[in-house]
N, CA, C and O of each residue as an XYZ file, in Angstrom:
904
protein
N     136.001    115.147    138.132
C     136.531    114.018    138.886
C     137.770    113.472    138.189
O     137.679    113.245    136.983
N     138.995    113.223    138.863
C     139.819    112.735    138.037
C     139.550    111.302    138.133
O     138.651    110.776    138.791
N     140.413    110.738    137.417
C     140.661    109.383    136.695
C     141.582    108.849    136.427
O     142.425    109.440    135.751
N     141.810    107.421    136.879
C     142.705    106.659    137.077
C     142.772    105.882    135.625
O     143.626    104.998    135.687
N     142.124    105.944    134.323
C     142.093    105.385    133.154
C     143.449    106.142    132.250
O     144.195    107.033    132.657
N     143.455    105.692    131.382
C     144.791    106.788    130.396
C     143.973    107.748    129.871
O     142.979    107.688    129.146
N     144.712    108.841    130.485
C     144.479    110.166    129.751
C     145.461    110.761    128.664
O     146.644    110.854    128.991
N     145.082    111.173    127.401
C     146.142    111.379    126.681
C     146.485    112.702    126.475
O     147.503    113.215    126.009
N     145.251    113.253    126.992
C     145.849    114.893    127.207
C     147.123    114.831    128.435
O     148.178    115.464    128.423
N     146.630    113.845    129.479
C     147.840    114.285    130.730
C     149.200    113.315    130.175
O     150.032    113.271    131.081
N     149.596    112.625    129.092
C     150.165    112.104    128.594
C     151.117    113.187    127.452
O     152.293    113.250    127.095
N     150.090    113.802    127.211
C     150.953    114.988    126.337
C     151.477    115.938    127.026
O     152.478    116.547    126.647
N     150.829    116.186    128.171
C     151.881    117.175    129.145
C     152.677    117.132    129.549
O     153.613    117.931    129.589
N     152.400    115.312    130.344
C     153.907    114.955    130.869
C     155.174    114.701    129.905
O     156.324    114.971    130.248
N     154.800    114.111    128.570
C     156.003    114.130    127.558
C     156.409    115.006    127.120
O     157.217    114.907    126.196
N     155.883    116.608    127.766
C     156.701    117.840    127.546
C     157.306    118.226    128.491
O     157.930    119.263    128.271
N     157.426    117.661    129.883
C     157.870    118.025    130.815
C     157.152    118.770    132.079
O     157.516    119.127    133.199
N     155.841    118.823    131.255
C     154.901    119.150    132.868
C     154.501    117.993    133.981
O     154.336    116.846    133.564
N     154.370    118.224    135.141
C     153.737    117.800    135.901
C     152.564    118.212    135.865
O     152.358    119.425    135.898
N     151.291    117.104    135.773
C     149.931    117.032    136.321
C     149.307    116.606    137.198
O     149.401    115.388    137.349
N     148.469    117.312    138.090
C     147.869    117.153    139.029
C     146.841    117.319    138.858
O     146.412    118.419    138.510
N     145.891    115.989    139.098
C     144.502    115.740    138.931
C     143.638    115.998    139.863
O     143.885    115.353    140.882
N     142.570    116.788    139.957
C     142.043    117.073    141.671
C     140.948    116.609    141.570
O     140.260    116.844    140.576
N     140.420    115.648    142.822
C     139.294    115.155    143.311
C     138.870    116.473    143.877
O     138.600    115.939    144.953
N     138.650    117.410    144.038
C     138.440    118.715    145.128
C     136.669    117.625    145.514
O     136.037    116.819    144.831
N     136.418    118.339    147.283
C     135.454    117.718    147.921
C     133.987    118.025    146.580
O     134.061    118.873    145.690
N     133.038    117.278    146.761
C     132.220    117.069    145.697
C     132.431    116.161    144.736
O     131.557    115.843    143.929
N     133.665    115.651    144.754
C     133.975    114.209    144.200
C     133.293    113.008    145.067
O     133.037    112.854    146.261
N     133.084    112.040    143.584
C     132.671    110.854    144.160
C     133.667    110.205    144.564
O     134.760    110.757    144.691
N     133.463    108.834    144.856
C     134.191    107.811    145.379
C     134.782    107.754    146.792
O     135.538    106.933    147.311
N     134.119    109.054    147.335
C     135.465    109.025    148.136
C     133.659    108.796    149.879
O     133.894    108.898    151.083
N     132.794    108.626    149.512
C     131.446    108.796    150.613
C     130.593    109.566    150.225
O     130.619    110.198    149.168
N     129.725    109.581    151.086
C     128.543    110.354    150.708
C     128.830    111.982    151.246
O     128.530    112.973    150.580
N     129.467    112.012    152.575
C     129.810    113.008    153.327
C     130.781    114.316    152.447
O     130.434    115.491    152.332
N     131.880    113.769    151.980
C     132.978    114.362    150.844
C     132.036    114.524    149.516
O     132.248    115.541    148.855
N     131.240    113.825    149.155
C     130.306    114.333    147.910
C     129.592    115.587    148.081
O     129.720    116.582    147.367
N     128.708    115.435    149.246
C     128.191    116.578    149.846
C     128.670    117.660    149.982
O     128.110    118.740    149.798
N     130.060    117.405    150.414
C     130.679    118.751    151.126
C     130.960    120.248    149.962
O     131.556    121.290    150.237
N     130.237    119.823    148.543
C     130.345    121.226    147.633
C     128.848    121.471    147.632
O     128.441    122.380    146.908
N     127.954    120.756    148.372
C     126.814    121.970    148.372
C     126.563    122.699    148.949
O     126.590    122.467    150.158
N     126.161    124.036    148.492
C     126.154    125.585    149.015
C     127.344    126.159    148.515
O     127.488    127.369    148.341
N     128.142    125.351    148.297
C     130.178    125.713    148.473
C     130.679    125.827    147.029
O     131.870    125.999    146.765
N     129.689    125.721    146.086
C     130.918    125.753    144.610
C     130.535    127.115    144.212
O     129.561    127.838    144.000
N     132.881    127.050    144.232
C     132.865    128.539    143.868
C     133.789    129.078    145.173
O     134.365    130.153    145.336
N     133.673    127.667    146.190
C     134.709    127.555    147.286
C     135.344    126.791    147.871
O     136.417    126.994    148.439
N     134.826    125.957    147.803
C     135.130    124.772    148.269
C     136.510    123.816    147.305
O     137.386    123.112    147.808
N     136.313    124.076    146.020
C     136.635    123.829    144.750
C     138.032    124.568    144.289
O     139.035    124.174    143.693
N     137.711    125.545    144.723
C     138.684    126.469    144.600
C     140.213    126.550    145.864
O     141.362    126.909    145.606
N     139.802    126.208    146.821
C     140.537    126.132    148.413
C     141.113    124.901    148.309
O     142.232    124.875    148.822
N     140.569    123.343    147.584
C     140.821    122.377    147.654
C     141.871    122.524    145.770
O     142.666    121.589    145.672
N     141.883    123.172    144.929
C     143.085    123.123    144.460
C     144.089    124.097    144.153
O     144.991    124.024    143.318
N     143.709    125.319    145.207
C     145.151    125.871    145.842
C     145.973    124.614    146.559
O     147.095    124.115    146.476
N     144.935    124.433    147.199
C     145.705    123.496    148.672
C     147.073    122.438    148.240
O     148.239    122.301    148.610
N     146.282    121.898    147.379
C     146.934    120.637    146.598
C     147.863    121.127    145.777
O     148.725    120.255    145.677
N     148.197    122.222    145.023
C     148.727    122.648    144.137
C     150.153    123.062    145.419
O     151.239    122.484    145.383
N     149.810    124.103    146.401
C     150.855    124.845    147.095
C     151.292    123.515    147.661
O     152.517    123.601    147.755
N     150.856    122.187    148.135
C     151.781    121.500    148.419
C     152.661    120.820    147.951
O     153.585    120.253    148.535
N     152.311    120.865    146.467
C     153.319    120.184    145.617
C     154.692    121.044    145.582
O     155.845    120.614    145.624
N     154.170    122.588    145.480
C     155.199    123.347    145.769
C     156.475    123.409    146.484
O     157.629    123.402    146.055
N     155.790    123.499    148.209
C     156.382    123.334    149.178
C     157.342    121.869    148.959
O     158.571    121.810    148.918
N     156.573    120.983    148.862
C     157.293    119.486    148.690
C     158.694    119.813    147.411
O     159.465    118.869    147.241
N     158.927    121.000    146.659
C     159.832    121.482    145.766
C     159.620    120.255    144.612
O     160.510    119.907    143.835
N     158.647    119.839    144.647
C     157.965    118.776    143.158
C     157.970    119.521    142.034
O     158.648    119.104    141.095
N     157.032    121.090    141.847
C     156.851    121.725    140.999
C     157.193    123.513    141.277
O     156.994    123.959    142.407
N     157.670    124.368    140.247
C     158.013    125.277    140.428
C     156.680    126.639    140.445
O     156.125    126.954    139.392
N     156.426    127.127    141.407
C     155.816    127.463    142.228
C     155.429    129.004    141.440
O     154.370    129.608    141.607
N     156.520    129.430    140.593
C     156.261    130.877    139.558
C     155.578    130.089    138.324
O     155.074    130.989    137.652
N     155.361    129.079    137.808
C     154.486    128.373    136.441
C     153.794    127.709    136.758
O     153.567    126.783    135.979
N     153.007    127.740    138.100
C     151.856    126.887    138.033
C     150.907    127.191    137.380
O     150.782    128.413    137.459
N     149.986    126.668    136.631
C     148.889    126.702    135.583
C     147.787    126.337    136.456
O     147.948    125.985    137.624
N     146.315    126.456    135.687
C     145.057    125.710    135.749
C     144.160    125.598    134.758
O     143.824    126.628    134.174
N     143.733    124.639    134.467
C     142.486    124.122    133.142
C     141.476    123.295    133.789
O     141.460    122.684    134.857
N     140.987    123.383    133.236
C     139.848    122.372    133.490
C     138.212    123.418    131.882
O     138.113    124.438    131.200
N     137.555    122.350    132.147
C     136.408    121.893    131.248
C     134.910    121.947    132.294
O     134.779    121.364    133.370
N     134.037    122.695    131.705
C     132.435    122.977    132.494
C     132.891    123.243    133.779
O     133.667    124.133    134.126
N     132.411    122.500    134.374
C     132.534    123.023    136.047
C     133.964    122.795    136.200
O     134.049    122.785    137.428
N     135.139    122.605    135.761
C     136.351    122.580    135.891
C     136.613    123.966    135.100
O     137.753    124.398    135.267
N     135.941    124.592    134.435
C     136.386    126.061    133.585
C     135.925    126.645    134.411
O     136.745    127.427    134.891
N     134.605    126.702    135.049
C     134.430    127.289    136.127
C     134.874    127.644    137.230
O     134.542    128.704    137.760
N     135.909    126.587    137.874
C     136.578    126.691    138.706
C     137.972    127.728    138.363
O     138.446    128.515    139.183
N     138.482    127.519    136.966
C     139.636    127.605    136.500
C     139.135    129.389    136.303
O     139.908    130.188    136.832
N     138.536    129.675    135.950
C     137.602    131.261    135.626
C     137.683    131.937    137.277
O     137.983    133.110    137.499
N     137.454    131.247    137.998
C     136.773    132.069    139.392
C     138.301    131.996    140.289
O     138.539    132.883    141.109
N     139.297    130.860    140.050
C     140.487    130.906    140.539
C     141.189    131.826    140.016
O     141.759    132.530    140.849
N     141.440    132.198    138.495
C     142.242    133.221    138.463
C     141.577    134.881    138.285
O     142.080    135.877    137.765
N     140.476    134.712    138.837
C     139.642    135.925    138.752
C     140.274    136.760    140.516
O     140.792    137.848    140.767
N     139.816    135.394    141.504
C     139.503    135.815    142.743
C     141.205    135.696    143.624
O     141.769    136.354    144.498
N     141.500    134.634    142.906
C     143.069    134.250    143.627
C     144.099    134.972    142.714
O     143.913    135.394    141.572
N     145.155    135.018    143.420
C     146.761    134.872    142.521
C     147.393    133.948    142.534
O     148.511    134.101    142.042
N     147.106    132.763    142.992
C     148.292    131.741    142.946
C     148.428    131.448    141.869
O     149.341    132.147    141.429
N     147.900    130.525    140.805
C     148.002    130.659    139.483
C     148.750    131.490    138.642
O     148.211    132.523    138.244
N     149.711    131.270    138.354
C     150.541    132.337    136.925
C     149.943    132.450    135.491
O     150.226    133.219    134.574
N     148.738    131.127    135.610
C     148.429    131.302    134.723
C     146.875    129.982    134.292
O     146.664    128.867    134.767
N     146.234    130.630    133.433
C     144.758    129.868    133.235
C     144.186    129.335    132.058
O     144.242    130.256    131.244
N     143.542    128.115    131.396
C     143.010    127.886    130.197
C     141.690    126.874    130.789
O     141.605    125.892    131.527
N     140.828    127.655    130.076
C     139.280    127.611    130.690
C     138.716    127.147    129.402
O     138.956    127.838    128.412
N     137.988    126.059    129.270
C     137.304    125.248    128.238
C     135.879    125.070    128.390
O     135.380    124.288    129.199
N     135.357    125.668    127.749
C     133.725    125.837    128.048
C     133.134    126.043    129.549
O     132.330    125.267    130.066
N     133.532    126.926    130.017
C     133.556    126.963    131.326
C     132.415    127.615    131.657
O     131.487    127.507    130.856
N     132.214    128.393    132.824
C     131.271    129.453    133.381
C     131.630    130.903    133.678
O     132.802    131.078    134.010
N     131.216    131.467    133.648
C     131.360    133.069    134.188
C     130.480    133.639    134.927
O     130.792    134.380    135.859
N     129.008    133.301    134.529
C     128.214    134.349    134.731
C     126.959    133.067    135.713
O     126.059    132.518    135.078
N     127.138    132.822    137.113
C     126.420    131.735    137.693
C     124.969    132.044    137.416
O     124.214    131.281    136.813
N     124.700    133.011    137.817
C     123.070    133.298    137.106
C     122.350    132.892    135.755
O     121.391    132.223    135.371
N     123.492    133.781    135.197
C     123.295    133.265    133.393
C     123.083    131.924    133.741
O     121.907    131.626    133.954
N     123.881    131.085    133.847
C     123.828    129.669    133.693
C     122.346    128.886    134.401
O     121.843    127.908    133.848
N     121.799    129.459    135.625
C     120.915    129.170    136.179
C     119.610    129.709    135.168
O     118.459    129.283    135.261
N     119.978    130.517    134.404
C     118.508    131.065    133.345
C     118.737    130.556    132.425
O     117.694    130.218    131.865
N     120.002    130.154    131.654
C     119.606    129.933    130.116
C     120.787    128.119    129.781
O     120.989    127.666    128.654
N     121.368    127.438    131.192
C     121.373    125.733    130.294
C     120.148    125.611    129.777
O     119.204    126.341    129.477
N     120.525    124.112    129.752
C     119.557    123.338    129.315
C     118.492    122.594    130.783
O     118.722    122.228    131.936
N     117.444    122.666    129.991
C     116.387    122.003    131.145
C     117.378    121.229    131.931
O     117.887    121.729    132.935
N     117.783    119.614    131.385
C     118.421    118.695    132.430
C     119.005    119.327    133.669
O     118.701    118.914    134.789
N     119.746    120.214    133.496
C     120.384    121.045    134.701
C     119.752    122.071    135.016
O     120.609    122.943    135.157
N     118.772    122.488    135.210
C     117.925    124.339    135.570
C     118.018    124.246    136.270
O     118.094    125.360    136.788
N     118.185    122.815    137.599
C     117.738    123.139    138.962
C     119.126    123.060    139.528
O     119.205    123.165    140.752
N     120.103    122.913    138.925
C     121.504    122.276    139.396
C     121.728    123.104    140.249
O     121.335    122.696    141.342
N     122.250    124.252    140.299
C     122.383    125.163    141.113
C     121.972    125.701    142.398
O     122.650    126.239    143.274
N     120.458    125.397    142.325
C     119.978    125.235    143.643
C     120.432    124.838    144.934
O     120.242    125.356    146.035
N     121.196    123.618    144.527
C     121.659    123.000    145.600
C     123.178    123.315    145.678
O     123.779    123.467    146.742
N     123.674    123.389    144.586
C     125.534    123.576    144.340
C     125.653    124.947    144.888
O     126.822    125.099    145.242
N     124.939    126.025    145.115
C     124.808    127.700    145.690
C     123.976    127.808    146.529
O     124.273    127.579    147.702
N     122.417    128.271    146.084
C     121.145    128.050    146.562
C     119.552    128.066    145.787
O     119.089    127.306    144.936
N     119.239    128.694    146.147
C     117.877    128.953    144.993
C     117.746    131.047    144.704
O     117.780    131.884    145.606
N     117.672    131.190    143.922
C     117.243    132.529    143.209
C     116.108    132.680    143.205
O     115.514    131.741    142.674
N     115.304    133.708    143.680
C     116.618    135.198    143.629
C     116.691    134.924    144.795
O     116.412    136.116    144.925
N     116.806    134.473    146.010
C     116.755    134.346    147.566
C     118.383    134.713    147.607
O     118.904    135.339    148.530
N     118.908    134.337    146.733
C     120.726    134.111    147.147
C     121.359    134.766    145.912
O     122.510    134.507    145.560
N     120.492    135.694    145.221
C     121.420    136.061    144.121
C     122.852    136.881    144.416
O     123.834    137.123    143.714
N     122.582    137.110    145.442
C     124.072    138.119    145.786
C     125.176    137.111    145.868
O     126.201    137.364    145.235
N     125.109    136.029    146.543
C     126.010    134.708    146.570
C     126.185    134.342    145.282
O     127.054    133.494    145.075
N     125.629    134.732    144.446
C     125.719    134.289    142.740
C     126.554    135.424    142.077
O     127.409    135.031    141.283
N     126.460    136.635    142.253
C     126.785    137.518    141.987
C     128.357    137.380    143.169
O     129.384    137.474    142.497
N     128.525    137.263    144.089
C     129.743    137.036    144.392
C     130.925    136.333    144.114
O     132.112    136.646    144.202
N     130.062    134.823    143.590
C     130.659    133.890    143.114
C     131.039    133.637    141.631
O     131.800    132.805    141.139
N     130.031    134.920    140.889
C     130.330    135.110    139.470
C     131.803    135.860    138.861
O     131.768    137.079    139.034
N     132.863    135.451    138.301
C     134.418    135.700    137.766
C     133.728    137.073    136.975
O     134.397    138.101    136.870
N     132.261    136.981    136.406
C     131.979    138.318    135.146
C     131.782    139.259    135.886
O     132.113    140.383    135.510
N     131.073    139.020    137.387
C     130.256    140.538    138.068
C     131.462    140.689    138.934
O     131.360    141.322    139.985
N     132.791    140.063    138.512
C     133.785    141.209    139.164
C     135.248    141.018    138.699
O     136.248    140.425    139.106
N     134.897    141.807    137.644
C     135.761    141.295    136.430
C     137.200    142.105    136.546
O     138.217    141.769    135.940
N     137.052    143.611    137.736
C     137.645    143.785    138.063
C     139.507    143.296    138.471
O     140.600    143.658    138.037
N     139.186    142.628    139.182
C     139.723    141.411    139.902
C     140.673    140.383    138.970
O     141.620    139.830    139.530
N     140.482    140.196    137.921
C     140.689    139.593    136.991
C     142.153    140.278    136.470
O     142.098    141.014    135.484
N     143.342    140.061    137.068
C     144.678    139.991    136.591
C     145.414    138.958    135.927
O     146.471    139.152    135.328
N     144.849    137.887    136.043
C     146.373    137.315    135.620
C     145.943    136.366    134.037
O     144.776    136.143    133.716
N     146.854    136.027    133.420
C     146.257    135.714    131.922
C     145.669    134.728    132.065
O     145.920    134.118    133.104
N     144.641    134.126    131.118
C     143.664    133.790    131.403
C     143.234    133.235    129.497
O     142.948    134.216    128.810
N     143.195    132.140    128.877
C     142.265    132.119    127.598
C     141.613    130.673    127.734
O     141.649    129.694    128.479
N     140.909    131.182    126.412
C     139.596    130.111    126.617
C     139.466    129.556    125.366
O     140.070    129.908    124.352
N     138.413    128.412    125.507
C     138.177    127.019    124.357
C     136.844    127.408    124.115
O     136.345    127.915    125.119
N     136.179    127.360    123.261
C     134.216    127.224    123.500
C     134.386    126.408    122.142
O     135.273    126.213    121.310
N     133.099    126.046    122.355
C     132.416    125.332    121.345
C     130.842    126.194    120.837
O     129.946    126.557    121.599
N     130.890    126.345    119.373
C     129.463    127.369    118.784
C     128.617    126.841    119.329
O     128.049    127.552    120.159
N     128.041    125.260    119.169
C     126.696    124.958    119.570
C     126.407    124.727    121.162
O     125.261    124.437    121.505
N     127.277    124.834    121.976
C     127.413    124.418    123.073
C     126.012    125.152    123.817
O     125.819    126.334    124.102
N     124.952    123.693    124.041
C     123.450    124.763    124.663
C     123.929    124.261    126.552
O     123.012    124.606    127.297
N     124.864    123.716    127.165
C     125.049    123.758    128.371
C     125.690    125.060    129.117
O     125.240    125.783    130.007
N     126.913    125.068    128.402
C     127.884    126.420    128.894
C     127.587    127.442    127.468
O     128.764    127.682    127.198
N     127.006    127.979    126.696
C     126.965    128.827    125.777
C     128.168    129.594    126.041
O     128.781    129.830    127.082
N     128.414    130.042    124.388
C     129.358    130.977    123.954
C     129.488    132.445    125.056
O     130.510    132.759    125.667
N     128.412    133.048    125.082
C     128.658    134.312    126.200
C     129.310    134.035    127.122
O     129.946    134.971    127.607
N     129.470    132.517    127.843
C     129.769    132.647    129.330
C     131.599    132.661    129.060
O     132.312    133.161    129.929
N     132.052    132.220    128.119
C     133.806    132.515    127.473
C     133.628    134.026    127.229
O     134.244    134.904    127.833
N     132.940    134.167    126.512
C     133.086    135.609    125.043
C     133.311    136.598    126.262
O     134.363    137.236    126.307
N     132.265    136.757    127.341
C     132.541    137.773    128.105
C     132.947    138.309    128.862
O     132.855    139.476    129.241
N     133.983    136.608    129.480
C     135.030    137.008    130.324
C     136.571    137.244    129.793
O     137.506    137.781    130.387
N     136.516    136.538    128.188
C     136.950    136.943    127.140
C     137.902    138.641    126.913
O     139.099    138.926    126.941
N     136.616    139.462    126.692
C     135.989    140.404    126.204
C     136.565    141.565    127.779
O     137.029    142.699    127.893
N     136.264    140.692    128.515
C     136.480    141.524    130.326
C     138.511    141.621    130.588
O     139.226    142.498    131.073
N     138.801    140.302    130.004
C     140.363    140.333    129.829
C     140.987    141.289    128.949
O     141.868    142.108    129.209
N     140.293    141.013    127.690
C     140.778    142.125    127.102
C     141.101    143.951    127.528
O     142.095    144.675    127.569
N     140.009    144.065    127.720
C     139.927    145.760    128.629
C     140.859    145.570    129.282
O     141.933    145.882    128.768
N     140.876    145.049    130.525
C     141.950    144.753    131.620
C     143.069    144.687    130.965
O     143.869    145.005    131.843
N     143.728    144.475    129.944
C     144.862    144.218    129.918
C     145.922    142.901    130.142
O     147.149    142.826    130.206
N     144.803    141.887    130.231
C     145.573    140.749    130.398
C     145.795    140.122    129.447
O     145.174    140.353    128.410
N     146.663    139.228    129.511
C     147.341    138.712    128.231
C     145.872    136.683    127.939
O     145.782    135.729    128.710
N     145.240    136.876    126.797
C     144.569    136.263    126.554
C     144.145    135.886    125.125
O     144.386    136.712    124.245
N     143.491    134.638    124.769
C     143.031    134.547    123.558
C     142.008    133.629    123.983
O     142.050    132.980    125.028
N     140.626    133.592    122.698
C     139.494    132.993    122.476
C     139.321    132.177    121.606
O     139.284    132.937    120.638
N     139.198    131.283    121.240
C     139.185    130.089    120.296
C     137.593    129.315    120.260
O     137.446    128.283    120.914
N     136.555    129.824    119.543
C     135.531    129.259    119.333
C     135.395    128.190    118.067
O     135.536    128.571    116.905
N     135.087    126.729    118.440
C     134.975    126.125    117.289
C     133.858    125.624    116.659
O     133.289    124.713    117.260
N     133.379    125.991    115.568
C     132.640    125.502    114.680
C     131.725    124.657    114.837
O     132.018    123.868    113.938
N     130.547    124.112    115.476
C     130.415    122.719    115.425
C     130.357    122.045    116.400
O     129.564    121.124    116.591
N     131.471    122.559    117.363
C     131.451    121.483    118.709
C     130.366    122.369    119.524
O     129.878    123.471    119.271
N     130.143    121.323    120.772
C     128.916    121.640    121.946
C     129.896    121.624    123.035
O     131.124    121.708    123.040
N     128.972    121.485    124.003
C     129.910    120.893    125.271
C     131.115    119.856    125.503
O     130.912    118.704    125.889
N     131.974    120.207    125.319
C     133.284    119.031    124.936
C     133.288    118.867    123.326
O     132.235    118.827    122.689
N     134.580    118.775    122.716
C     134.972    118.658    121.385
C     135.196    117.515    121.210
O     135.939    116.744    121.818
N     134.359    117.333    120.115
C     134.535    115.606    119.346
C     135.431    115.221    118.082
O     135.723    114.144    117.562
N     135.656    116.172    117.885
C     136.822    116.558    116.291
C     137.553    116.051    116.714
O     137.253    115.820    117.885
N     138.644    115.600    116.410
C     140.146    115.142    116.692
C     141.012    116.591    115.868
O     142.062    117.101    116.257
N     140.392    116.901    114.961
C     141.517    117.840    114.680
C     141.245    119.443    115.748
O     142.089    120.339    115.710
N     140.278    119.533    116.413
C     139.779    120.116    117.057
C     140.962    120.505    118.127
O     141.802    121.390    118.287
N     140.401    119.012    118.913
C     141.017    118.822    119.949
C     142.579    118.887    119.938
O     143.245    119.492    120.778
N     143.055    118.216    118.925
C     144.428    118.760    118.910
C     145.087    120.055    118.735
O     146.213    120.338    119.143
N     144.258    120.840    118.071
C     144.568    122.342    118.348
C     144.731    123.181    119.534
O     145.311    124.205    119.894
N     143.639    121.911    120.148
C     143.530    122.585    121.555
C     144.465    122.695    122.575
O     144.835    123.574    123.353
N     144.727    121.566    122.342
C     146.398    121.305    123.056
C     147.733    121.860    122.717
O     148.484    122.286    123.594
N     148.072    121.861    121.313
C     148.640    122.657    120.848
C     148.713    124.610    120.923
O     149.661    125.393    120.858
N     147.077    124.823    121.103
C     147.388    126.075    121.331
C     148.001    126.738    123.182
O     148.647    127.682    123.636
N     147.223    125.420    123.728
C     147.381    125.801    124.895
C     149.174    126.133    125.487
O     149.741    127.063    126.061
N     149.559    124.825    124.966
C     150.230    124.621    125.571
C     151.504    125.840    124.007
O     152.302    125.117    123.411
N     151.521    126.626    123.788
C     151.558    127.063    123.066
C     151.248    128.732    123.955
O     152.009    129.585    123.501
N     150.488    129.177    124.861
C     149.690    129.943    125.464
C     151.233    129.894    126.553
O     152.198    130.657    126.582
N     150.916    128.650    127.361
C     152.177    128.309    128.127
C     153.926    128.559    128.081
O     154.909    128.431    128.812
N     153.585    128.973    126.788
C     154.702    128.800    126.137
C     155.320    130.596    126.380
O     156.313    131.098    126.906
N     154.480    130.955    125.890
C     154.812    132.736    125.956
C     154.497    133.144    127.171
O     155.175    134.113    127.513
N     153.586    132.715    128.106
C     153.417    133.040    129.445
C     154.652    132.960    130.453
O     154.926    133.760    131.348
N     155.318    131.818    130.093
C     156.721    131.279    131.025
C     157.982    130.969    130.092
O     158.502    129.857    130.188
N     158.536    131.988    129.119
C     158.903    131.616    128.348
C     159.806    131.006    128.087
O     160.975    131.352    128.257
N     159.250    129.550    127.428
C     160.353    128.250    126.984
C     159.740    128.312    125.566
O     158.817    128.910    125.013
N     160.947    127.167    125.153
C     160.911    127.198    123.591
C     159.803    125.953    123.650
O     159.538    125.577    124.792
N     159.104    125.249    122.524
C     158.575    124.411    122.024
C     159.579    123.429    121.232
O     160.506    123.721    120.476
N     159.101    122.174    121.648
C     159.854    121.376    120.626
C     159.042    120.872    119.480
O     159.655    120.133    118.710
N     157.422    121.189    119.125
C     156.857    120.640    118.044
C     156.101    122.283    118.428
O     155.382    122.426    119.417
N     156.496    123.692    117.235
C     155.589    124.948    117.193
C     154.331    124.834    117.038
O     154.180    123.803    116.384
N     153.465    125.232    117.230
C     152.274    125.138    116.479
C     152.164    125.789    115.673
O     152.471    126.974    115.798
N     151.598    125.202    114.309
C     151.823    125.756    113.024
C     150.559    126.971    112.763
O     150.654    127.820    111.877
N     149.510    126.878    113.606
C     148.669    127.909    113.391
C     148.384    128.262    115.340
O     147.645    127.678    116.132
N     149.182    129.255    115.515
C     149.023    129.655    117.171
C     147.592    130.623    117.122
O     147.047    130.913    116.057
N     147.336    130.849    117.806
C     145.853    131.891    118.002
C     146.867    133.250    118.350
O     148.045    133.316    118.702
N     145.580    134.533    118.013
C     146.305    135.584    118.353
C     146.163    136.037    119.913
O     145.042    135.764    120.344
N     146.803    136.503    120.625
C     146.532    136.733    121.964
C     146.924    137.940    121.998
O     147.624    138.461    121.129
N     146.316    138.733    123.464
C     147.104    140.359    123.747
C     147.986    140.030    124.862
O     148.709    140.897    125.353
């Protein structure tokens, strides 16, 4: 859900010269009960259609340049960001932060609080595993062109390490240009500050060689990528 509070990640983008665009995609609150609703059965589509949509109109409107559009996002925002540049091309380019890959996996091995989440966000298993398996970025990894790296955190028992490592691992083969950054310590979302600033730094750093502009602050330790 985006947010109208200060963000200082979208504060560091814009003082480099990006434009950010925050997406409510349907399944956001605030907006009724009806628009909340409208991602069950649907994530994995709904999610995905609603920030092409928003993205190509910024385009069209000639706001943002249409060959460097990016996508990130965090849990079900990596998820989205994983299955968009798996299934779509609009994107030139992707950074996925503890995200998802593997919808099944995730339905067998979170954590209790969420086991049943899915049920309703897809359907229930195995009744619909093929819809899981369709909607999974790993079971068609194929597909998976355009660069693509990722954030995890070691202890993370919501999104675990496999669900990065192996779409990771799937880029690599393919040939896409990517890197993996697992940190130490963190879970679901990074609480480090020195963490987190790497994170940004590498990303946007990732951005950097993908569309290539110079940096005005390098990062002094970049990750290795192919």
């Amino acid at each position: 859900m985006a947010t109208r509070s200060l963000s200082m990640r979208t504060q560091y983008f814009t003082s480099r010269g990006f434009a950010v665009f925050d997406v409510d995609y349907r399944g956001s609150s605030g907006y009724g009960r009806a628009f909340r609703r409208a991602l069950y059965g649907k994530w994995g589509v709904c999610d995905i259609e609603d920030v092409i949509s928003g993205a190509k109109h910024l385009v069209e409107e000639g706001l943002v340049d249409g060959e460097r559009v990016t996508i990130s996002g965090g849990s079900a925002g990596g998820y989205t960001t994983m299955a968009v540049m798996t299934f779509k091309s609009f994107f030139k380019a992707g950074v996925s932060y503890y995200g998802v890959s593997d919808l099944e996996g995730l339905a067998q091995f979170t954590h209790k609080f969420e086991s049943r989440y899915l049920d309703q966000m897809i359907g229930p298993l195995p009744q619909m595993r093929s819809v899981y398996q369709e909607r999974s970025p790993l079971c068609n990894v194929d597909q998976l062109k355009s660069p693509l790296a990722f954030f995890q955190g070691s202890d993370d028992f919501v999104c675990p390490p496999p669900q990065s490592k192996s779409l990771y691992d799937a880029a690599v083969k393919n040939g896409v240009p990517t890197f993996y950054v697992e940190y130490e310590g963190e879970g679901h979302g990074f609480r480090k500050a020195e963490n987190i600033q790497r994170c940004l730094s590498n990303e946007i750093y990732f951005y950097s060689k993908m569309f290539g502009f110079a940096l005005a602050d390098e990062t002094t330790k970049p990750p290795s990528y192919c």
